[in-house]
Steps between C-alpha positions, in 0.01 A plus 500: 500500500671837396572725773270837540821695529813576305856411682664815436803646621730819622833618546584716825759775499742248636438285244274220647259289318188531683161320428105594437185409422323684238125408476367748234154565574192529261581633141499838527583598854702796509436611853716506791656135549473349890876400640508198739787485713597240695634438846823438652565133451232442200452539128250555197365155611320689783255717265430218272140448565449880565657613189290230277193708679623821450591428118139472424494888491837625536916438402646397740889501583671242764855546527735323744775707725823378441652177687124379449361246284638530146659832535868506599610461762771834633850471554477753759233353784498884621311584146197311706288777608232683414637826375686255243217287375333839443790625285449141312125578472599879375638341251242270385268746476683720314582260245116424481420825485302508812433825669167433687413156643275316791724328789443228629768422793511179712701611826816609382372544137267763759827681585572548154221612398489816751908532358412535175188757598724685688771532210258596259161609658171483276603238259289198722160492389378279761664224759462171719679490787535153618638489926704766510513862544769785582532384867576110555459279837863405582377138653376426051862599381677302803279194413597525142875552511453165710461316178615691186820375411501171646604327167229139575445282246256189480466215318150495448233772432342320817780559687527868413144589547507313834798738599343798386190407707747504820655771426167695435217302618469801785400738202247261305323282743227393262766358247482154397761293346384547142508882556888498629583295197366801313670741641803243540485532118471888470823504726723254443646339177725166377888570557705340235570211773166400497350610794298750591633855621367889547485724159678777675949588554560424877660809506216696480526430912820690497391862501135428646639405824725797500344758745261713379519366135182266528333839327596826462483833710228749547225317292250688653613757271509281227143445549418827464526462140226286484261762665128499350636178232219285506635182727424177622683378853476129559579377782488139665289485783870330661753714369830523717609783243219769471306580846161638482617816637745585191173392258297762722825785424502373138121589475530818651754615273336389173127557518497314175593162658270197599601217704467163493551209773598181360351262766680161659794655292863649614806634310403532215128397309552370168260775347299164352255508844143636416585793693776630362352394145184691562697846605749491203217422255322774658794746487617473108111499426514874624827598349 
């Protein structure tokens, strides 16, 4: 069965090959594309489902950060962080000739997309914030530097989505084993040797763990380019990464934003839940 996407690809300014999916939409469509960006430790495999959906009326571009998936991975492990993957996205855009666009930003995909607001203010049409905003709970980023990095690899997709149930059975209690072998599959991939190992460079861990590098400064004033842009904050009703007090702040600051809480979900929903569904569908219908 032919893919609903093109595998396309870009070259950043330090000359990496990095990865996307183009899905091009209905004949015709020349209005603003929507951007899905991924989070720390994932790929384009994340959107699949939501990007079929949102093809139905719109292009829509899925490009993975470098040292993820089947982009390159850096010689330099301090190149992974977010003000770089935005100077990798600044690039894809301009090569596509991009200047307005709809975000759509799983956790730190989120933190990009109020970095590339802030660089260039007006050019988002509309966003999806998926757990996470400008401030972030401290006990979410200890629990994830706990695992990125750790280099596991299993011999069976069993195996693997067993693991990742350990590891974040806490976050999605209602999981069965049939879902973790999905998301097994969105996460991991075959090594060469045969078994099965994360799509992501280890050494993405490097400069997250660093102190203070797990997202930038000051995004509260990052955010503030996003004031009055029509926005959709998701949260999971279990998030360790995005309190109910920062969604509160969030709202306060951008009268234009509706929330969204994912039940019986943590860090971070998969933006396929009804919920979620429901308020995206209902945000691009009024853009």
């Amino acid at each position: 069965m032919a893919h609903a996407y093109e595998d396309r690809n870009w070259t950043s300014a330090d000359n990496l090959s990095l990865y996307y999916r183009d899905y091009a939409g209905p004949d015709g469509y020349d209005g603003p594309p929507v951007l899905c960006l991924h989070g720390l430790t994932r790929n384009s495999r994340d959107f699949a489902d939501l990007a079929e959906h949102l093809a139905q009326t719109r292009r829509v571009i899925v490009p993975e950060m470098r040292g993820r998936g089947q982009s390159d991975y850096a010689p330099d492990s301090a190149t992974y962080n977010p003000l770089q993957y935005c100077a990798d996205i600044e690039v894809l855009l301009s090569e596509l000739g991009i200047d307005r666009f709809i975000s759509v930003g799983t956790s730190m995909g989120g933190l990009m997309t109020m970095l590339l607001a802030a660089a260039k203010p007006g050019r988002i049409a509309a966003l999806v914030m998926n757990d996470i905003g400008p401030e972030i709970n401290p006990a979410g980023v200890e629990r994830i530097a706990g695992y990125v990095g750790q280099g596991r690899s299993y011999p069976t997709w069993i195996h693997a989505a067993r693991s990742m149930a350990e590891v974040h059975g806490p976050s999605f209690p209602d999981y069965d084993l049939e879902t973790w072998l999905e998301m097994a599959k969105r996460t991991l991939v075959v090594s060469q040797n045969g078994r099965i190992g994360f799509d992501y460079d280890m050494a993405i861990a490097d400069p997250f763990k660093q102190p203070g590098n797990a997202a930038p400064p000051n995004l509260w004033a990052a955010y503030e380019a996003l004031r009055d842009v029509p926005m959709v904050l998701i949260r999971g009703e279990l998030s360790d990464l995005l309190t109910p007090e920062t969604v509160e702040q969030m709202g306060t600051r951008n009268p234009a934003m509706t929330s969204v809480t994912v039940p019986r979900v943590g860090h971070a929903p998969t933006l396929d839940e009804p919920e979620a569904r429901a308020a995206i569908d209902a945000l691009l219908t009024a853009v």
